[in-house]
C-alpha positions as CSV (number, residue, x, y, z in Angstrom):
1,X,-100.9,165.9,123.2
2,X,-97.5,166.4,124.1
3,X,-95.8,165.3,127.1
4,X,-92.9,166.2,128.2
5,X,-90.2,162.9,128.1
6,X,-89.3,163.4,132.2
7,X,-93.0,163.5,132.6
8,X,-94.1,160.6,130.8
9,X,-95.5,157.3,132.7
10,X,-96.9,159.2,135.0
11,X,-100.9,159.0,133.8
12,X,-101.1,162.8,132.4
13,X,-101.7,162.3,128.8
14,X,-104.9,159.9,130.1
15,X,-105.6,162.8,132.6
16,X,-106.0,165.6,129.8
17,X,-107.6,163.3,127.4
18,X,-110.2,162.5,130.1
19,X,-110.6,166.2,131.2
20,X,-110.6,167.4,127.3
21,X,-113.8,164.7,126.7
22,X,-115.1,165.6,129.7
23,X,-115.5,169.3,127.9
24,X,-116.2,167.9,124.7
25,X,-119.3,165.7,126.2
26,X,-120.5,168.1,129.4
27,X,-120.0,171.3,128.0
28,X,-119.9,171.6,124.3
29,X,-122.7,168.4,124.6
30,X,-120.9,166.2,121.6
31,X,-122.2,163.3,120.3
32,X,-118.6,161.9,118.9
33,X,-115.0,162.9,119.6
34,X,-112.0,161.3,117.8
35,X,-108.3,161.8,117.8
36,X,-105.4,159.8,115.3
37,X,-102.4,158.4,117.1
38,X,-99.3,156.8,115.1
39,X,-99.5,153.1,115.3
40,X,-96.2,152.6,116.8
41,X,-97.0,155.5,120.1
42,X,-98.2,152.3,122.3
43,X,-98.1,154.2,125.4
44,X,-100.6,156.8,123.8
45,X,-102.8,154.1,122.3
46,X,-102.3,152.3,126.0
47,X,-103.2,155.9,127.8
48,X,-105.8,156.5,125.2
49,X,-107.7,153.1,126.1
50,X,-107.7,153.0,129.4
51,X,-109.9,156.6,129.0
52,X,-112.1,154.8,126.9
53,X,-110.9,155.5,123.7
54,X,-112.2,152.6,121.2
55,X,-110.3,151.5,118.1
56,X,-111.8,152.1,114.8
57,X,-109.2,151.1,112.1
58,X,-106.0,151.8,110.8
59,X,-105.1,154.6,108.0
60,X,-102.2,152.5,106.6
61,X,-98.6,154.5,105.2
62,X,-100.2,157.8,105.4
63,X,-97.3,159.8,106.5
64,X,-93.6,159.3,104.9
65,X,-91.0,160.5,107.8
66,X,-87.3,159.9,106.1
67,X,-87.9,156.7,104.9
68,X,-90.4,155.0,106.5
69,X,-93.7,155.1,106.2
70,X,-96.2,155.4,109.4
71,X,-99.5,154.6,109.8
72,X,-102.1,156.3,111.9
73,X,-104.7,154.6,113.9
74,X,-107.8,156.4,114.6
75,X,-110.2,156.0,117.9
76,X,-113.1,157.8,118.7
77,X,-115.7,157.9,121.8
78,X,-119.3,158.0,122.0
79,X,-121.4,160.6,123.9
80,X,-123.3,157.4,125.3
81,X,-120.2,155.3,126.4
82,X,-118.7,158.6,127.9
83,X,-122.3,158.5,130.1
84,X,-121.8,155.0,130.8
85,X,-117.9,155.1,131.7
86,X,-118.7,158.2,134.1
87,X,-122.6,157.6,135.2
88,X,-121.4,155.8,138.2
89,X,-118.8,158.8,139.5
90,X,-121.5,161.2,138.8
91,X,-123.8,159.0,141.4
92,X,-121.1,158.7,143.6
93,X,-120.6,162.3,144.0
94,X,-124.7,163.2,144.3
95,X,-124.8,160.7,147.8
């Protein structure tokens, strides 16, 4: 995802990333989604979390940029703890 740097801070990479598993799990009816974030984007990884995103591990020096290396860490999300994260919204919304 890519957000625009006078829109950042403001919750809309968590927004899409909820709305684009939302689609993944509802529609599409996945069992696993996963995405591969630079170790050193915190406020992803941060945004990414708080959707539920769990850590898996860390793809060490996979990418050289100039010279540095940088190492991607990959997360992923269950069909089930995208049920569990959302079951009580969905209850809310049937009272």
């Amino acid at each position: 995802m890519f957000i625009a740097p006078e829109a950042r801070g403001r919750g809309f990479a968590r927004r899409m990333l909820v709305e684009a598993l939302r689609f993944g799990f509802e529609q599409l009816h996945l069992h696993r989604i996963t995405l591969g974030v630079y170790d050193f984007n915190t406020a992803a990884i941060s945004a990414y979390t708080r959707a539920g995103m769990q850590r898996e591990g860390l793809f060490r020096d996979v990418l050289k940029y100039n010279d540095e290396y940088w190492s991607l860490l990959e997360m992923s999300m269950l069909q089930p703890e995208w049920q569990a994260l959302h079951q009580n919204k969905v209850e809310c919304l049937a009272l």
